[in-house]
C-alpha positions in Angstrom: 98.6 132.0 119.5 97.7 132.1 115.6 98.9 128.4 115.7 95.8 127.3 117.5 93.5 129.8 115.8 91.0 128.0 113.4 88.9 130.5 111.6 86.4 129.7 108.9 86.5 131.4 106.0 83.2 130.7 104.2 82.9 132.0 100.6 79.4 131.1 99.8 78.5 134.4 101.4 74.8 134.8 101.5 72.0 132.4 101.6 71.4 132.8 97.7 74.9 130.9 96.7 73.7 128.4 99.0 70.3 128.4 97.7 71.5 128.1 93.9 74.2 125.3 95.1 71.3 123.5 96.2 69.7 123.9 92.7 67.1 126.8 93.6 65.4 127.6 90.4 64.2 131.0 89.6 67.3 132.8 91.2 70.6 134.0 89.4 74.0 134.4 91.6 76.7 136.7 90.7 80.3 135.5 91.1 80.3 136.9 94.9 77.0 135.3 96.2 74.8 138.3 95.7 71.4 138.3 93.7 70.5 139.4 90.2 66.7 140.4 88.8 67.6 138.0 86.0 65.5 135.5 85.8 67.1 132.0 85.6 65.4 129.7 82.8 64.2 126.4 83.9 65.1 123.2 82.1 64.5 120.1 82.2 66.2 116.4 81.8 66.3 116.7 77.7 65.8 120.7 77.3 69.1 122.4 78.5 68.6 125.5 80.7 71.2 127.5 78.4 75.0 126.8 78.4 76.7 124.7 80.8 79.2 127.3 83.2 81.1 127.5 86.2 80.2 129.6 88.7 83.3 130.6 90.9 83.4 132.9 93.8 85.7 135.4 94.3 88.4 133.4 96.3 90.9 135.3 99.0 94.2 133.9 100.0 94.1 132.2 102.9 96.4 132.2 106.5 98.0 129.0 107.7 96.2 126.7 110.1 93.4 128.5 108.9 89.9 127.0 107.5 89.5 127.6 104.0 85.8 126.5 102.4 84.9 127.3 98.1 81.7 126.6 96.8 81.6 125.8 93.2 78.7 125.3 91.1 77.0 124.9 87.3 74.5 126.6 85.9 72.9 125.8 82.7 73.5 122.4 81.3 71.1 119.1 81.3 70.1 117.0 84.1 72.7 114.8 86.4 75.6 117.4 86.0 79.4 116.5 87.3 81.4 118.7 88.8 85.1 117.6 88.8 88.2 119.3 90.7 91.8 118.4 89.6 95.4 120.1 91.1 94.0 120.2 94.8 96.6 121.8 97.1 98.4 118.8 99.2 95.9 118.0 101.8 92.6 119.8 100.3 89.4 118.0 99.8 86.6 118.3 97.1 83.2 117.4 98.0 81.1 116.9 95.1 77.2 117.3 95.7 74.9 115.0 93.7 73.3 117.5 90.9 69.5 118.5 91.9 66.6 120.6 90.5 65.4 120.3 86.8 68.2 121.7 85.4 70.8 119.4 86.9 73.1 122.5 88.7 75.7 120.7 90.2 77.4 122.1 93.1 81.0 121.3 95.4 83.3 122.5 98.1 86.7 122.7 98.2 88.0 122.6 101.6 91.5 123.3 102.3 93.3 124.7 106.0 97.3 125.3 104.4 99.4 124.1 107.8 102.3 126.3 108.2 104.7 124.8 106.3 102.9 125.8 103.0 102.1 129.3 103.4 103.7 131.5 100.6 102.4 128.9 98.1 99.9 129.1 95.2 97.8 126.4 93.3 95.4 126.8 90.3 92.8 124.5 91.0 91.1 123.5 87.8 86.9 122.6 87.5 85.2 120.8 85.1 81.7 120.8 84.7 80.3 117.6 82.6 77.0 116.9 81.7 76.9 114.0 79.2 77.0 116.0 76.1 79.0 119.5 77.1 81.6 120.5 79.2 82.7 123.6 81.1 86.4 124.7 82.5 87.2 126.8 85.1 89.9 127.8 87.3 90.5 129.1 90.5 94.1 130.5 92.3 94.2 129.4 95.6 97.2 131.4 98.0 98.1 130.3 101.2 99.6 133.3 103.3 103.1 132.5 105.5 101.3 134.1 108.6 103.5 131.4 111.0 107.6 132.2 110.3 109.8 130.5 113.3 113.1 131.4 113.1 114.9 129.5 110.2 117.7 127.0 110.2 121.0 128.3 109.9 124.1 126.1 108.8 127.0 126.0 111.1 129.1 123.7 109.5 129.5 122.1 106.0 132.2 119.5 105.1 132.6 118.1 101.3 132.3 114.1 101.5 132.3 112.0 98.6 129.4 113.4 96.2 127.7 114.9 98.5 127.7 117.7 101.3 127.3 117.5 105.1 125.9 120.2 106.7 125.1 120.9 110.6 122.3 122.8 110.7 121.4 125.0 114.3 117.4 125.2 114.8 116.4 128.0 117.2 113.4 127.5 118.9 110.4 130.4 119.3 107.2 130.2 120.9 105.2 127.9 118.1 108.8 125.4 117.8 109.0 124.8 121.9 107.3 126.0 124.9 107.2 129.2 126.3 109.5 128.7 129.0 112.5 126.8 126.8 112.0 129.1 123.7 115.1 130.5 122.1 117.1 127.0 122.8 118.9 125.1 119.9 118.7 122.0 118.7 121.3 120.7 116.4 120.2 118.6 112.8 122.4 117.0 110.5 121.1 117.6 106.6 123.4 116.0 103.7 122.6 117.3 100.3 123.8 116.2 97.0 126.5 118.1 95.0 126.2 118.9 91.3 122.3 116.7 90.8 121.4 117.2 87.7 117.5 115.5 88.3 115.1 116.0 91.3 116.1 113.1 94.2 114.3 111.6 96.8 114.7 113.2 100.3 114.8 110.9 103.5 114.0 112.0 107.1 115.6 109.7 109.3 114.4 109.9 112.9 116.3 108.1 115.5 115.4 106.3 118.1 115.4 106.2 122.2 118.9 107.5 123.4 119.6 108.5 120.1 121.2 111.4 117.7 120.8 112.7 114.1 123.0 110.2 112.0 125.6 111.5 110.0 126.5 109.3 106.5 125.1 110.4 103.6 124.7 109.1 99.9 125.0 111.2 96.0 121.6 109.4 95.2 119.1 111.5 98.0 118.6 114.2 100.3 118.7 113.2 103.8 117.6 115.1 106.9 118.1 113.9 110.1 116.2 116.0 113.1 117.1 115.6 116.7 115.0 114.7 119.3 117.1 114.5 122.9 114.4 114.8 125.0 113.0 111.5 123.8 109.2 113.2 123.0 109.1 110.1 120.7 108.6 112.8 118.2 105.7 114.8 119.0 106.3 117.2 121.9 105.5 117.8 125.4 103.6 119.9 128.0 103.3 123.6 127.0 104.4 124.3 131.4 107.7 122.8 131.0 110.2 123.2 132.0 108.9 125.3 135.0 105.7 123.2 135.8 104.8 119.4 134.8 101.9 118.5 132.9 98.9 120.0 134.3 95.2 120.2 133.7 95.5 123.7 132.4 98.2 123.3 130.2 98.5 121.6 126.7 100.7 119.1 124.9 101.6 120.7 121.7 103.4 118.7 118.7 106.2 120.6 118.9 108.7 118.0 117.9 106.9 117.3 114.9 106.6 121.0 114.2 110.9 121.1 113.9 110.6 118.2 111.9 108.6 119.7 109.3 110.3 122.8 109.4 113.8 122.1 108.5 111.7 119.7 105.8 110.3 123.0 104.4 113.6 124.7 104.8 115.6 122.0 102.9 112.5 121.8 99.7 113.3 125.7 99.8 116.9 125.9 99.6 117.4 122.9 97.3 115.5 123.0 94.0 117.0 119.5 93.6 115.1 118.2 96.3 111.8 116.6 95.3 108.9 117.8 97.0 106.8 114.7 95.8 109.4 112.0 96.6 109.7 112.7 100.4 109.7 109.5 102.7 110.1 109.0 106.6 112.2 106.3 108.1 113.0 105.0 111.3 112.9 102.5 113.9 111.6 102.1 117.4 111.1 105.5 118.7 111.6 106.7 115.3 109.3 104.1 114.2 106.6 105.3 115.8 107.5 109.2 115.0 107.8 108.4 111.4 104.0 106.7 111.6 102.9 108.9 113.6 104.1 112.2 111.2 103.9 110.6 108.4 99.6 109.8 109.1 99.2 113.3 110.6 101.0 115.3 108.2 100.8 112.4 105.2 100.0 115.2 102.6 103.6 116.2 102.8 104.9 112.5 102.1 104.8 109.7 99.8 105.8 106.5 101.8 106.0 106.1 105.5 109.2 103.0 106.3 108.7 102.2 109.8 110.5 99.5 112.4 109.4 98.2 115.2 107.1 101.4 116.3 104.2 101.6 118.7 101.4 103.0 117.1 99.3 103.4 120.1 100.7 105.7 123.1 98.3 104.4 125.4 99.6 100.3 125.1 103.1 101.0 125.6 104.6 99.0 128.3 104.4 100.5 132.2 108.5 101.7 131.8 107.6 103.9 128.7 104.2 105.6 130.2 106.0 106.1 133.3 108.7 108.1 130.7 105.8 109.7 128.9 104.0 111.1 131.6 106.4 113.4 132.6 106.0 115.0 129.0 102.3 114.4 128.1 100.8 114.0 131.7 99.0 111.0 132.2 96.0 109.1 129.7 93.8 110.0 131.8 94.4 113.0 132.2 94.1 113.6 129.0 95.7 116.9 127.8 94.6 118.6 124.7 97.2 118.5 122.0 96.5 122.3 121.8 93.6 121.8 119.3 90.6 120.3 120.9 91.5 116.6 121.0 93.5 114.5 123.9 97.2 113.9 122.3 97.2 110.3 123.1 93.6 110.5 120.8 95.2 112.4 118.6 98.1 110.3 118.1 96.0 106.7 118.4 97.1 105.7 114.7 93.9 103.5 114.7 91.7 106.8 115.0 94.0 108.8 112.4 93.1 106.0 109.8 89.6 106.1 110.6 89.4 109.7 110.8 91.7 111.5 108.7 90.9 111.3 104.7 94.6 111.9 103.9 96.2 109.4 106.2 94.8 106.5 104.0 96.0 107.7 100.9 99.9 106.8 102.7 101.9 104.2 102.3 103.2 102.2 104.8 106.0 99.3 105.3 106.1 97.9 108.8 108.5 95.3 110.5 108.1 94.3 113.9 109.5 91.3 115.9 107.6 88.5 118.2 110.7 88.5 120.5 110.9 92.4 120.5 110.6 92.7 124.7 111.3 96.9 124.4 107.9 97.7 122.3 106.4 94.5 121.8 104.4 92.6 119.4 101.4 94.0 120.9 102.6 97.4 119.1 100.4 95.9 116.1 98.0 93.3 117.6 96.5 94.9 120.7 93.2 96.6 120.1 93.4 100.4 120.8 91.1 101.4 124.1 89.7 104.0 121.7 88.7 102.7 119.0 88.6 98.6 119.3 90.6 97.9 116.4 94.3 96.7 116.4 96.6 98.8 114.1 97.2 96.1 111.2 93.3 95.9 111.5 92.8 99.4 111.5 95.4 99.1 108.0 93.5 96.6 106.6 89.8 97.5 107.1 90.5 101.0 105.8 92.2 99.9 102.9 95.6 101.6 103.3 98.7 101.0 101.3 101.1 98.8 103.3 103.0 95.8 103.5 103.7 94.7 107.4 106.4 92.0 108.0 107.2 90.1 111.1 109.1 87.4 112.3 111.0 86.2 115.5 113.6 89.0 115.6 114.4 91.4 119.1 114.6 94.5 119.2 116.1 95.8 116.2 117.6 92.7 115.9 117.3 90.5 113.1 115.4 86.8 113.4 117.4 84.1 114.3 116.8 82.0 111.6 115.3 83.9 108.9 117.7 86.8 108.9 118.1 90.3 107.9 115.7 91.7 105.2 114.5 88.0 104.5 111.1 89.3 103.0 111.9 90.9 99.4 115.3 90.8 97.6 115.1 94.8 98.2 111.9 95.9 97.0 112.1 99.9 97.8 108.7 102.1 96.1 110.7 105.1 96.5 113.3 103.9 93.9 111.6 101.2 92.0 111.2 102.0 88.4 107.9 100.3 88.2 106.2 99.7 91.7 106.8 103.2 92.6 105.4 105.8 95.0 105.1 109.6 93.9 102.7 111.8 95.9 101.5 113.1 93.1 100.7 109.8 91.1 98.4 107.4 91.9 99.0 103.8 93.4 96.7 101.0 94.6 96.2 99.8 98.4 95.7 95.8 98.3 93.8 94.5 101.2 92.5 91.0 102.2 94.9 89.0 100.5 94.5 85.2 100.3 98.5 84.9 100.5 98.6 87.0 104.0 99.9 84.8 106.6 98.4 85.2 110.5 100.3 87.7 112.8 97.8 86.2 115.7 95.4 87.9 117.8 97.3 89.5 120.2 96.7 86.4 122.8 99.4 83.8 123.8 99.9 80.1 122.3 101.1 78.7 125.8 105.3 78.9 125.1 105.5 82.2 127.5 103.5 83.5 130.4 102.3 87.5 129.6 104.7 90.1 131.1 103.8 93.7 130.9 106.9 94.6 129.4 107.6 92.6 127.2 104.5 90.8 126.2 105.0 87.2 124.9 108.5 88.1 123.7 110.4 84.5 124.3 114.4 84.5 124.1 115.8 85.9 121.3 118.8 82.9 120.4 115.8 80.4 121.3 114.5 79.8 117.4 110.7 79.1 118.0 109.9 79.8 121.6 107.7 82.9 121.0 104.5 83.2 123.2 102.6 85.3 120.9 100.1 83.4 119.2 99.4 83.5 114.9 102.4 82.2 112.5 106.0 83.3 114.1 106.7 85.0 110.9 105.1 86.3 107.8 103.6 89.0 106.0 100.6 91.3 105.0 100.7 92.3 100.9 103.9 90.5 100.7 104.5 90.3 96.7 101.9 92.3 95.3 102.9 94.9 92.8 100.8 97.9 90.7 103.0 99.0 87.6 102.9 103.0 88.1 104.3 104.2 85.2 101.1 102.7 83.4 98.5 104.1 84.9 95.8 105.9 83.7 94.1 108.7 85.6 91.5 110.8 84.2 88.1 111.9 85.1 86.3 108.8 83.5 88.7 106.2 84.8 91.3 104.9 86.2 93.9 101.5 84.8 96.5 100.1 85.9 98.5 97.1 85.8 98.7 94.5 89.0 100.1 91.1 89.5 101.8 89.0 92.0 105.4 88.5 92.3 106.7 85.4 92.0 110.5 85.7 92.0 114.1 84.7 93.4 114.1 83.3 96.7 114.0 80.5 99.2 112.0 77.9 100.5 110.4 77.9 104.3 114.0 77.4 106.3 111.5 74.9 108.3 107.9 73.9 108.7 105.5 77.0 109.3 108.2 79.6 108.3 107.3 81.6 105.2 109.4 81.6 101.6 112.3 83.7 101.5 113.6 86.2 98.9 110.8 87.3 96.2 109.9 83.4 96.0 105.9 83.1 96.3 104.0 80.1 98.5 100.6 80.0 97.8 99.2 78.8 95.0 98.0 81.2 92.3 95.5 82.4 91.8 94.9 84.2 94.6 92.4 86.5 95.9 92.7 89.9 97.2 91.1 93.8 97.3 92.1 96.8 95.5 91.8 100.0 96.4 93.1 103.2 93.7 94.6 105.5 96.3 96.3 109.1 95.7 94.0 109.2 92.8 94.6 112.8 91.0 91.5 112.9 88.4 89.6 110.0 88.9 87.5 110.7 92.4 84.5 109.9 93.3 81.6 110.5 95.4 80.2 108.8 98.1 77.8 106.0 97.0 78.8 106.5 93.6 78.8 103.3 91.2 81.8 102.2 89.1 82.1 99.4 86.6 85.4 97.8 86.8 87.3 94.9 84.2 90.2 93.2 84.8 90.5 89.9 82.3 87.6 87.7 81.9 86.2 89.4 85.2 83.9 92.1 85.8 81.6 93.6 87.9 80.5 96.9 89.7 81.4 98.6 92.8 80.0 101.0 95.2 82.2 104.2 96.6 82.1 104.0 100.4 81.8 106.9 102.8 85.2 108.9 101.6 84.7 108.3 98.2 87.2 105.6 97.8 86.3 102.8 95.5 87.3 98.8 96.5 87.1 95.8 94.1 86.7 92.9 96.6 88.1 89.7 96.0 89.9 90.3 92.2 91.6 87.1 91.1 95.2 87.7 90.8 98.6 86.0 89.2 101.6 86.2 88.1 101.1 87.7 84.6 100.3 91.3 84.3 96.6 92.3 84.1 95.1 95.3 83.7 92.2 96.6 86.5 90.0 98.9 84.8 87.5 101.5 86.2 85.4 103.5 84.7 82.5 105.2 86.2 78.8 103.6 85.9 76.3 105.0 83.0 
């Protein structure tokens, strides 16, 4: 099926692009890769080999789920040449080669494979070319073809409610939306759209959980889209045989779930202008927890914040009940079925190998709660190492420097703690709505990371209270305050009260600013000895010291290994991009006040 097609277009056709990306002297390129008798003129570091230009290839649209690959490069121009790319489609990459040979051609690719929720789109990608005493512009129009059309949603019903419309929408299934053998079915989604907006509004999707069905209350102030999931995929999909044959060796375990969900997403950004394509967020608990991780990593160049409850964010450690569920849709771990494109789903969906292998996922944002005395998807949902990888999901956060702030406390299952409460951790903090600590996917924010003021969720290892059970994990009895078995502080949080001021930022080719502090606001005290604050109200002492990480940057990128000077204050120092090009200041001494963390890139 085209689905699972991946083609590679390359558009450095011939081995003389290539060779002049590579800073061949001697050879002149035409815009399509072919060769010219002319001569190019050698420079060197202080003698310009004639005016700085872009050289761009003749670029053809390009099918969903289809590999596209652009090589850009200078000519002309003094030594150490930049080469910048700005107004990437969601989810492309730029991968700026150092400048080489005399004359300091500098050289990229853009690589870019459209999934098919964003054919019949266009961007203008726009190059700069910069080196230290002349620049170069260039663009390039980049089409995506709609090559992948499932049937679209239809409404069945619309009622008026108070400000805003409720509509039920039918989605039937085809061959790329379901299996072979239950293509054609329905499935029933509930979207509620706003009357009369007169701005662009958030939009929610709201998965539900286990058991569960699309809710149905909706608000003036966003679009919400609630999908169904009855079969209880836990939001990704199931065996390409069914419903006539189990899982199988032969067969495949595509994400069709997640393929409706994104569809009726598309479908609702298309029929509502309203709707703001760069304010879309996920939310859900348990099963819908770990759907809206679990999309919102995969498919995170479609979203701008990822709110998830009490989710497990690795298949392969949930409790025996739940595998014994999940077989019968995935087959078994070992096993090991291809999700349809090369890789085992349950690797595919270990949310510890997405954030160490997929660039976009770490440029999300995340807010997590989970519960010590959860005994349906335990604590272990965040503290157990993944088989795969070795690394625990708040490590795999954390040591990847992802946006997030993870709560816990003694709470069950979707129920609140005890003692603490509901929503004890923030007098309502929410980054989709916040005029300053905000969250836009097409703006900037900053991951923190390493905090001094984190408080211990544990190690996934028991402090004596309760013996292991391989359902419920440590869980202890929900009415009994303080009897949890799970080891680290019984409540806390990771990030909790650090804020970046987004509507002050400064993005730009040569650097990047903005304003951070930590909040120290109305709240409570610890309700009792090793409990945290509640409310906004801070309890360690300031300063403190944490990471920062610019993510979602939308000028200011930069290559591996690349140095940048940074100032914040009375501090300084220099910094060192790692592998992906992401820049971290280690331990910056924060406070309360405002200060401004400055980047700039290193003469």
């Amino acid at each position: 099926m085209r689905y699972s097609v991946h083609m590679l277009l390359r558009l450095a056709i011939g081995s003389s692009l290539l060779m002049a990306a590579c800073g061949t002297d001697g050879v002149a390129t035409t815009a399509d890769g072919g060769t010219s008798p002319t001569p190019v003129p050698t420079g060197t570091a202080s003698t310009p080999a004639g005016p700085l230009r872009i050289v761009v290839p003749d670029v053809p649209s390009v099918d969903e789920d289809r590999l596209l690959e652009v090589v850009v490069r200078t000519e002309g121009g003094a030594a150490a040449t930049r080469l910048f790319a700005e107004d990437l489609p969601p989810g492309a990459s730029w991968d700026e080669a150092r400048a080489s040979g005399a004359t300091g051609d500098a050289a990229g690719k853009l690589s870019f494979r459209p999934d098919f929720t964003q054919g019949g789109h266009a961007w203008t990608v726009r190059f700069t070319a910069d080196d230290g005493g002349a620049r170069a512009s260039a663009t390039v129009a980049i089409r995506a073809n709609d090559t992948i059309v499932p049937p679209a949603p239809v409404v069945t019903k619309s009622e008026t409610l108070d400000g805003y419309a409720r509509l039920t929408v039918t989605q039937t299934t085809d061959a790329f939306l379901d299996s072979p053998g239950y293509a054609g079915r329905t499935f029933t989604a509930v979207v509620l759209a706003p009357l009369a907006t007169t701005k662009p509004l958030p939009v929610r999707v709201g998965l539900h959980g286990f058991g569960g069905a699309p809710e149905t209350a909706g608000w003036s102030g966003e679009f919400r889209i609630y999908p169904a999931d009855p079969n209880d995929t836990y939001w990704w999909g199931y065996a390409s045989s069914l419903p006539g044959a189990a899982p199988s060796a032969t067969g495949d375990v595509p994400d069709y779930t997640a393929r409706r969900v994104m569809h009726l997403l598309a479908w609702v950004l298309a029929t509502y202008p309203a709707a703001d394509a760069d304010r879309v967020y996920l939310d859900g608990v348990s099963m819908g927890g770990a759907g809206a991780m679990t999309i919102g990593l995969l498919h995170a160049r479609h979203f701008c914040h990822v709110r998830a409850g009490y989710g497990q964010a690795i298949p392969k450690n949930h409790r025996p009940s739940r595998l014994a569920q999940l077989r019968g849709l995935w087959g078994t771990p070992e096993l090991g079925l291809s999700d349809g494109q090369g890789m085992s789903m349950w690797e595919r969906s270990d949310l510890t190998r997405v954030l160490r292998d997929l660039p976009e996922a770490r440029d999300q944002f995340l807010t997590l709660h989970h519960a010590k005395d959860d005994p349906t998807i335990h604590f272990g949902a965040v503290v157990t190492p993944s088989t795969l990888t070795g690394s625990t999901f708040y490590g795999a956060l954390q040591a990847a420097h992802v946006g997030h702030l993870a709560i816990w406390d003694e709470g069950a299952h979707v129920v609140p703690d005890p003692l603490l409460g509901d929503g004890w951790w923030s007098t309502g903090w929410d980054p989709v709505f916040d005029t300053t600590s905000l969250l836009r996917r097409d703006r900037a924010f900053v991951a923190f990371s390493a905090a001094s003021l984190d408080r211990n969720p544990g190690s996934g290892k028991g402090n004596g209270l309760q013996p292991w059970n391989a359902e419920s994990g440590y869980a202890g009895k929900l009415e009994t305050i303080g009897d949890t078995g799970w080891d680290g502080d019984i409540a806390g949080g990771i990030n909790r009260g650090l804020r970046w001021d987004g509507t002050r930022i400064v993005d730009t080719l040569e650097a990047f600013e903005v304003p951070v502090h930590v909040l120290d606001g109305a709240g409570g005290a610890p309700p009792r000895a090793g409990y945290p604050t509640t409310g906004d109200k801070l309890a360690a002492p300031l300063p403190i010291t944490v990471s920062i990480t610019p993510r979602r940057t939308q000028a200011f990128r930069c290559r591996p290994g690349e140095r940048v000077s940074w100032r914040m204050g009375t501090q300084s120092g220099t910094a060192t991009a790692d592998a992906t090009g992401a820049v971290t200041i280690a331990g910056v001494s924060l406070g309360a006040s405002w200060e401004t963390l400055q980047l700039a890139r290193a003469k």
